[in-house]
N, C-alpha and C positions, 0 to 999 in steps of 0.2 A: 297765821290762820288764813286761809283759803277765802277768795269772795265770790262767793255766788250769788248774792243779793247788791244789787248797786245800790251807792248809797243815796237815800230818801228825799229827796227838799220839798218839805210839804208846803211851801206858799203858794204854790201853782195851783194848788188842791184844797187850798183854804180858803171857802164860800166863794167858790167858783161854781159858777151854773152851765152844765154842761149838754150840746144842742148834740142827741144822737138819731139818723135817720138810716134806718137798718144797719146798724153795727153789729158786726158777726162774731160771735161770741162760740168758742165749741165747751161745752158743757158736759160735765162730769159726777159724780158723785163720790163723798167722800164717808167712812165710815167712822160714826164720833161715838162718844160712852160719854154719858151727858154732857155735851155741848164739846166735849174737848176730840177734835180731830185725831185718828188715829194713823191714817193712812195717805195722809195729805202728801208726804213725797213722794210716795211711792205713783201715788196718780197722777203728780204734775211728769213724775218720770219717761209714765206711759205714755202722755199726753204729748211729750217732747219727741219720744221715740217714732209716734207714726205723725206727727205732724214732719217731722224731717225724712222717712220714708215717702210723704204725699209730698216732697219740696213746697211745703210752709211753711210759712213762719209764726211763733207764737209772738206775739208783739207787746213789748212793755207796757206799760199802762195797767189801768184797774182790774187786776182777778178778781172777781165779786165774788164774793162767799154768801148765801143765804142757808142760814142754816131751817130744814125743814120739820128738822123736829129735833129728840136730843138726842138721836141714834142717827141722825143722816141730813147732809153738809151739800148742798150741789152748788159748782162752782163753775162759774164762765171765766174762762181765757179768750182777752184778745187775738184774733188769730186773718191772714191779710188771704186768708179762705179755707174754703171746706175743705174737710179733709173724710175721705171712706172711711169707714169705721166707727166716726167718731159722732156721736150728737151736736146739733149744732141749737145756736138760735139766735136770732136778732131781734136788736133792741132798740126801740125809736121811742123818742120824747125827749123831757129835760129833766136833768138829775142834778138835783143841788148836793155838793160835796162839801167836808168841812175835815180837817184835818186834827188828830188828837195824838200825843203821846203819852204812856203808859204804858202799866199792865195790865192784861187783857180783860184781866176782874173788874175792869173798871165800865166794860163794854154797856153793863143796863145803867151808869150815872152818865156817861155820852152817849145814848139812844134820847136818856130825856133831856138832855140837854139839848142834843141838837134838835128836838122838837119846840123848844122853843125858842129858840133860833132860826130856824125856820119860820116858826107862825110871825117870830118879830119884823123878818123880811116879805108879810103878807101871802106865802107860802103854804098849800096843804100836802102833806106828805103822804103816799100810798106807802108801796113798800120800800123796804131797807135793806142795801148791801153793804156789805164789810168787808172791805182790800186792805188786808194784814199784809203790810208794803214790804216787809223783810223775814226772813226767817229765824229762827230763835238766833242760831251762831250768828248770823249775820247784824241783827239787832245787840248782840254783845259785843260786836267787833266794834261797832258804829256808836254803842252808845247811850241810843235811841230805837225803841220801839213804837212808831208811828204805826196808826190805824185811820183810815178815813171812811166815814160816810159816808154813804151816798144814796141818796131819797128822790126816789120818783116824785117829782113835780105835778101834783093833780090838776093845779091851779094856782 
């Protein structure tokens, strides 16, 4: 089996508080049928195809998935600059991360979870993204399907 997802060490990313001051993110949208992504390859595809047309690079690290309702998913890629085409946006503050393995059904018992894990770390949380660290074949090669966190830090 083929890898195109490297494989995950989430200690790096478990209850680590992360300091971002305009981190550039180019941002996508993806199309789901209740909560469940339909087109998510096909967009990181495109995403690959004109970031390597503009010579950048997409950078490892957190994809944030936020999903915005249960028909549509927008997602930020690490990227080391803009690229034409493509929406971008940057992201400044601190994002507490926490790292979980499972399956995905599992995503509203680790939402409350890490909310009070967070509040236990004196912690108020805005919003929430979710970095689905591997891809399904890749998650079956390895083992492990790892999902992390990650909560805007209000205070």
């Amino acid at each position: 089996m083929d890898e195109c997802c490297p494989k995950f060490d989430p200690a790096p990313w478990d209850g680590t508080v992360l300091e971002w001051n305009g981190k550039l993110f180019l941002k996508d949208g993806v199309f789901c049928l209740f909560y469940m992504p339909i087109n998510f390859g096909g967009v990181i595809s495109r995403l690959l195809e004109k970031t390597k047309e503009a010579n950048a690079k997409m950078e490892y690290g957190p994809c944030l998935s936020d999903h915005t309702s249960m028909f549509n998913m927008d997602i930020y890629v690490p990227s080391d600059k803009e690229v034409p085409g493509v929406k971008s946006a940057r992201m400044s503050g601190r994002f507490l991360s926490k790292a979980y393995e499972g399956d995905f059904k599992e995503t509203g018992k680790w939402c409350k979870e890490f909310a009070g894990y967070a509040k236990g770390k004196g912690m108020e949380i805005g919003k929430l993204y979710m970095w689905y660290t591997t891809c399904p074949k890749c998650a079956k090669k390895w083992g492990k399907n790892y999902v992390v966190i990650l909560g805007e830090v209000k205070k």
